[in-house]
C-alpha positions in Angstrom: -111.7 104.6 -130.3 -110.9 102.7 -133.4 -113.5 102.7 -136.3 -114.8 99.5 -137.8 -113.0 100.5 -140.9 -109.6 100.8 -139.1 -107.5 97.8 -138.6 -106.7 96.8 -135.3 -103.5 96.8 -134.1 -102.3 93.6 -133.6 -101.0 92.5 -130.5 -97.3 90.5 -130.5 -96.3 87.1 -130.2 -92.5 87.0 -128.5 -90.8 83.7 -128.6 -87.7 82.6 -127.4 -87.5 79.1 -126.5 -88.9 78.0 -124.4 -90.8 80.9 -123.1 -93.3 82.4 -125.3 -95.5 86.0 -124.5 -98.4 85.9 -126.7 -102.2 87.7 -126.1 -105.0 86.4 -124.0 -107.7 84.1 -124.9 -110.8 82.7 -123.2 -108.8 79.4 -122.9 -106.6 81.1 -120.3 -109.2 82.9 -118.1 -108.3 80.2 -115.6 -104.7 79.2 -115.9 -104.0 83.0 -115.1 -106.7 84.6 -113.2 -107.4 87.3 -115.9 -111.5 88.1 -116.7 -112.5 88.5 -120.0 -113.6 91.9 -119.5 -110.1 92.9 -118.4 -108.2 91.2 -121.1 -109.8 93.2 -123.6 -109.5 96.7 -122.0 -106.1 95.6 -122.5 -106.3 94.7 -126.1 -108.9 97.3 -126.7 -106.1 99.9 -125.3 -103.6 98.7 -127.4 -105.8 98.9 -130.5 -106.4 102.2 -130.2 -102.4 103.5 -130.0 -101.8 103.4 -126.7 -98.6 101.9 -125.3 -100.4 99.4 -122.5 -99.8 95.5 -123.5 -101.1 92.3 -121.8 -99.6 89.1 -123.0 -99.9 85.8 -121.6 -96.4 84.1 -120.4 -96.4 80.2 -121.8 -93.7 77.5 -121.1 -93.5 74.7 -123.3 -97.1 75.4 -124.7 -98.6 76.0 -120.7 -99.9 79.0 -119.9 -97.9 80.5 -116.3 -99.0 84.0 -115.8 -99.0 87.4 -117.8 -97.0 90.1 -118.2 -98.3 93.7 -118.5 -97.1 97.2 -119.0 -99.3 100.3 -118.1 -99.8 103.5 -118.9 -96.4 105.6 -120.5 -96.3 108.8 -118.0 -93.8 111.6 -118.3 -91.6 112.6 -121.1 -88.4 110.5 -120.3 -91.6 107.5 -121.7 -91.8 105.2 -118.4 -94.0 102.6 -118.1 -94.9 100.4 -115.2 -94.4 97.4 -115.4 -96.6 94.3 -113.7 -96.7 90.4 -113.5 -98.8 87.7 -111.9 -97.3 84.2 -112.4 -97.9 80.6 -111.1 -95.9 80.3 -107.8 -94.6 76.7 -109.5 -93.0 78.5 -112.1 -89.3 78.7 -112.3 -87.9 82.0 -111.2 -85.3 82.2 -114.1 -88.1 81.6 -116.7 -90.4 84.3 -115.1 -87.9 86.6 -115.9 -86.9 85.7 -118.8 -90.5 86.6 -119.9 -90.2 90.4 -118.2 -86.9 90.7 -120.1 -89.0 89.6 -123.5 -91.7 92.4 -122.9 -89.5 94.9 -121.9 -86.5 94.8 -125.3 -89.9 94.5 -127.1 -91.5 97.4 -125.5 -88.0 99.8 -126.2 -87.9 98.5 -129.5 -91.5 99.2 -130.4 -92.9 101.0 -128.5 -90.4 103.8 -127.5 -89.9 103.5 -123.9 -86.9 104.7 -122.5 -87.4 103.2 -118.6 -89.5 100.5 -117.5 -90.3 100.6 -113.7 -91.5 98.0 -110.9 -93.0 98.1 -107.6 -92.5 94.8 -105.6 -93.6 94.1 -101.8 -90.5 94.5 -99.6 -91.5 91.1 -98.5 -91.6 89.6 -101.6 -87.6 88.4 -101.9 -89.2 86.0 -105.1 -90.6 89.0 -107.1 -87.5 91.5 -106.2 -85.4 88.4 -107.5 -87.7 88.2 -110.9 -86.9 91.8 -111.2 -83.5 91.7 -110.6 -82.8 89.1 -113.1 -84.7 91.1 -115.4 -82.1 93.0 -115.3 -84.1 95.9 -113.7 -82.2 97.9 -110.7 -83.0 98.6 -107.2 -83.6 102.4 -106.4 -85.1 102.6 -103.1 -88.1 102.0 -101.0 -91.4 103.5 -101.3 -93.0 103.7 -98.2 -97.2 104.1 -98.5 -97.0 102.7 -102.1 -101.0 101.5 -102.9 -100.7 97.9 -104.7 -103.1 96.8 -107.4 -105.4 95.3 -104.4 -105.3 99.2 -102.5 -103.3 97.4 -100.3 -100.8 100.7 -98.6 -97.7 99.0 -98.3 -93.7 99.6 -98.4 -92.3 98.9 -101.3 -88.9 98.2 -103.6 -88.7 100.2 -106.6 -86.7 98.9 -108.9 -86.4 99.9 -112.7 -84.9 99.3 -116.0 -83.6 101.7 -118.3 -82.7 102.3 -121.9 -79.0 101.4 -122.8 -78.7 99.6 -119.2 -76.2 96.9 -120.0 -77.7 93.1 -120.8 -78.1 91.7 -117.1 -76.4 88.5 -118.5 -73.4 90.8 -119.4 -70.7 91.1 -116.8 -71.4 95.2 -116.6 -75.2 94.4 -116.4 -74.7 91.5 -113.6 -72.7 93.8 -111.4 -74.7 96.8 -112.0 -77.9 94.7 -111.5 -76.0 92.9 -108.1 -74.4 96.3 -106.6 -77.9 97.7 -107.0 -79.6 95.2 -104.7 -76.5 94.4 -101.5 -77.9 95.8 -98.2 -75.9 99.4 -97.6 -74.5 100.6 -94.3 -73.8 103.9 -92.6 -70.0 104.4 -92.1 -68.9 106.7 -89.7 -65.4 108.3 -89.1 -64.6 109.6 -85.9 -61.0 111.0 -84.5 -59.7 110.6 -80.9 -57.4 113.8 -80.6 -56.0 113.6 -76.8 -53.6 116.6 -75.5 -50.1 116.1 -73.7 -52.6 115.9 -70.2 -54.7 112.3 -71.9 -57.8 115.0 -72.1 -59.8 113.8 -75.4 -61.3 116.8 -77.6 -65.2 116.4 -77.9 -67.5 118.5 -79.8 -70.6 120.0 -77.7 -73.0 120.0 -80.8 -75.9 122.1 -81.8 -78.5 119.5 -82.8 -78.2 117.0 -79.8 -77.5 117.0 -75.9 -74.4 114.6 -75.7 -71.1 115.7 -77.0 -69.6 113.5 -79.3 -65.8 113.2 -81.2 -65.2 114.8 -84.2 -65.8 113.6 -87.3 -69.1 112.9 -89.5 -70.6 110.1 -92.1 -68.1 108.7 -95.1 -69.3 110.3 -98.4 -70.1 107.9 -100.9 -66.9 106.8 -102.7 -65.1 108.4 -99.5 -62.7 106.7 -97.8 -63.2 106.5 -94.0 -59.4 108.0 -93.4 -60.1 111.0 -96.2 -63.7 111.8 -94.5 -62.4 112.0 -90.8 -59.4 114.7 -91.9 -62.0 116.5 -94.3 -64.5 116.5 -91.0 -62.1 118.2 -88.8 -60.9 120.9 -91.6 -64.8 121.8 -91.8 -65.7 121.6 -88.6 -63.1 123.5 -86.6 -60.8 124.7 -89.8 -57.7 123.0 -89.1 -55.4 120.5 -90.4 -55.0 116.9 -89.1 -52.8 114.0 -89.1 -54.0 110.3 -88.9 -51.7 108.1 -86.9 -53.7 105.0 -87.1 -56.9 103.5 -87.0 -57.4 103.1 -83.2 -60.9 101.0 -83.1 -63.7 99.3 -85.2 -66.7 99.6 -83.8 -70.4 98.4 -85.3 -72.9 100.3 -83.9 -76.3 98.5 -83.6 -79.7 100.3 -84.7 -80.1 103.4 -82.0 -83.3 105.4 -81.5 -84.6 105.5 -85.3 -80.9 105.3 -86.9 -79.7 102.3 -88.8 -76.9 100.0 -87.9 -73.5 101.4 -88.7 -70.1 100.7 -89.1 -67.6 103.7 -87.3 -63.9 104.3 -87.8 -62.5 105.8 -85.0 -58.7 107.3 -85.7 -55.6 108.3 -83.4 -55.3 111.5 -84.7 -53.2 114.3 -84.0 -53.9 118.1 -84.0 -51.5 120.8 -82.3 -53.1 122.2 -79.7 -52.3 125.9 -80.4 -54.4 125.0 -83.5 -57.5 124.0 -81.5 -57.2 127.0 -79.3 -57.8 128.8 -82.4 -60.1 126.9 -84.1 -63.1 128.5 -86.3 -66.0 126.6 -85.5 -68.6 125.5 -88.4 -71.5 127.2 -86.2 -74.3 125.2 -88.2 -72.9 122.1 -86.3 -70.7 122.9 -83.3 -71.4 125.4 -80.7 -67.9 124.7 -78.7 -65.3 122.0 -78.4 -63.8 120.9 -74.9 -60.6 119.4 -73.6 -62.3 116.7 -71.3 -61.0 114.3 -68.8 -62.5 111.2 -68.4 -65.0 111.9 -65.8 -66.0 114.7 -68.4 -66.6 112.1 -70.7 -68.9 109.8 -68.6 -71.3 112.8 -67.8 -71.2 114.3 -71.3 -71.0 111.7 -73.8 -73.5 108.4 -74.9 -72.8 105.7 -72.8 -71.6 104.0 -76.2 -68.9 107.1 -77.4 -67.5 106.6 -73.3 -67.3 103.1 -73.7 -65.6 103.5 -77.0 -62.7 106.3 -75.9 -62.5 104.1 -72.5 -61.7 100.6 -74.5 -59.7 102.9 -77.5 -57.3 104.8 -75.3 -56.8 101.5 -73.5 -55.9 99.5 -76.2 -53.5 102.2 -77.9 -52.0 102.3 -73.8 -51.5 98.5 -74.6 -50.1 99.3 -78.2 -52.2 96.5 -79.1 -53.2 97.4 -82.9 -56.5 98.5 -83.9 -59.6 96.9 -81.5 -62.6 95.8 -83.1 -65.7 96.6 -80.6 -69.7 96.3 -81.0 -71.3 99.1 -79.3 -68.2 100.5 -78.0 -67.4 96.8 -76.1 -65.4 94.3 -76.8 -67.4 91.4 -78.9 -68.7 88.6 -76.3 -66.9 85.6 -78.4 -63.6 88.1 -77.5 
């Protein structure tokens, strides 16, 4: 604790027109919800050394809320950051106070990452954040809010030598980091001079499926489905075009997804001696199309149906939902 003798560490006053952070006094206990006895942990805390701040946020002389950061954890020095302001403040204001606190806080205090934890359901906090400048990283699922409340929620952080989120670098960094992300899936339809389609019969579920996996990140879908089929069944293949587009809606605990399926061709003395990647693939199978309604998902035997169809037709590449054509089609 800090002697009587010792100074106590002031806390700041940040000021940049017109928001202003600056520490508690009784004359806000109302305006933002704070208790006296908690406001002084807080100064009390940052009195004696340690890195934990709560500061009032004020617009044009009005109190609108605090800002906090807790307790420095770890050696890369992250602290947590929280806020609590008036639902009547401007968005664009509340976070020009977070972005205040947290160049003070690197500056001063050391930090090299500033996290947040905001309710999945709160799309105004997550924008706060994000215009903060701090990053989406993922959901937390279970996370206990200040109330104990067990909830899901978006984690999203800030860290040292992140570019200024009013920079062009920082606005797209800040932007990519929040769009929605979706599976994409690249699939091949290999047929043989009878029209039978290759299928893999896979370890890890019942129906057989086409060859071909998920698209890496920074993979194209036409890279992925030729790398799929070299480690898979260890031979070389050769796109002829994409065949079919199909989104595929959420399925028994998987996310919605986008899959590529190719016209691709493989010699067939190839296949016969193809060396299976046993971790995945316990056989693959030349099968006709009643082969393919008893062994496939009803959505991969819509899909070859409709795809073989419309290359029959030499009508380009189809674009399908769930294997079907679209109802406004």
């Amino acid at each position: 604790m800090t002697s009587s003798t010792e100074p106590a560490r002031p806390l700041p006053t940040l000021v940049e027109a017109p928001v202003a952070l600056r520490p508690w006094t009784p004359a806000d206990a109302e305006a933002t919800g704070v208790p006296a006895e908690e406001a002084q942990e807080w100064e009390q805390a940052y009195a004696d050394g340690e890195p934990s701040v709560l500061l009032v946020v004020e617009v044009d002389g009005a109190p609108g809320g605090t800002v906090s950061l807790g307790q420095v954890t770890g050696r890369d020095r992250t602290a947590h950051l929280t806020w609590s302001v008036a639902p009547t403040l401007n968005p664009d204001l509340a976070s020009h106070g977070l972005r205040l606190l947290i160049a003070w806080a690197y500056d001063e205090l050391g930090l090299r990452r500033v996290e947040t934890h905001v309710d999945t359901d709160d799309g105004r906090g997550i924008r706060i954040a994000a215009r903060a400048g701090l990053r989406k990283e993922g959901v937390v699922r279970g996370y206990a809010g200040e109330d104990g409340r067990r909830t899901s929620a978006v984690l999203l952080a800030r860290v040292h030598g992140d570019a200024d989120p009013f920079t062009r670098e920082g606005f797209i960094a800040t932007l990519n980091a929040g769009l929605p992300t979706k599976r994409a899936i690249a699939q091949a339809l290999i047929r043989n001079e009878h029209g039978e389609v290759l299928l893999c019969e896979l370890v890890y579920k019942k129906f057989w499926d086409l060859p071909g996996g998920v698209v890496d990140p920074g993979e194209s879908p036409a890279h992925a489905v030729v790398r799929e089929i070299r480690e898979e069944l260890s031979v070389d293949a050769r796109i002829r075009a994409l065949a079919a587009v199909s989104w595929l809606p959420p399925w028994r605990g998987w996310d919605d997804a986008t899959l590529f399926l190719f016209d691709v061709e493989v010699a067939e003395a190839d296949i016969a001696r193809a060396v299976l990647e046993t971790r995945e693939i316990r056989a693959v199978h030349w099968a006709d199309d009643v082969t393919v309604k008893a062994r496939t998902a009803d959505y991969t035997a819509r899909l070859i149906e409709r795809t073989v169809q419309q290359l029959a037709d030499g009508g380009g590449t189809a674009y399908l939902e769930d294997g079907a054509d679209p109802d406004w089609a």
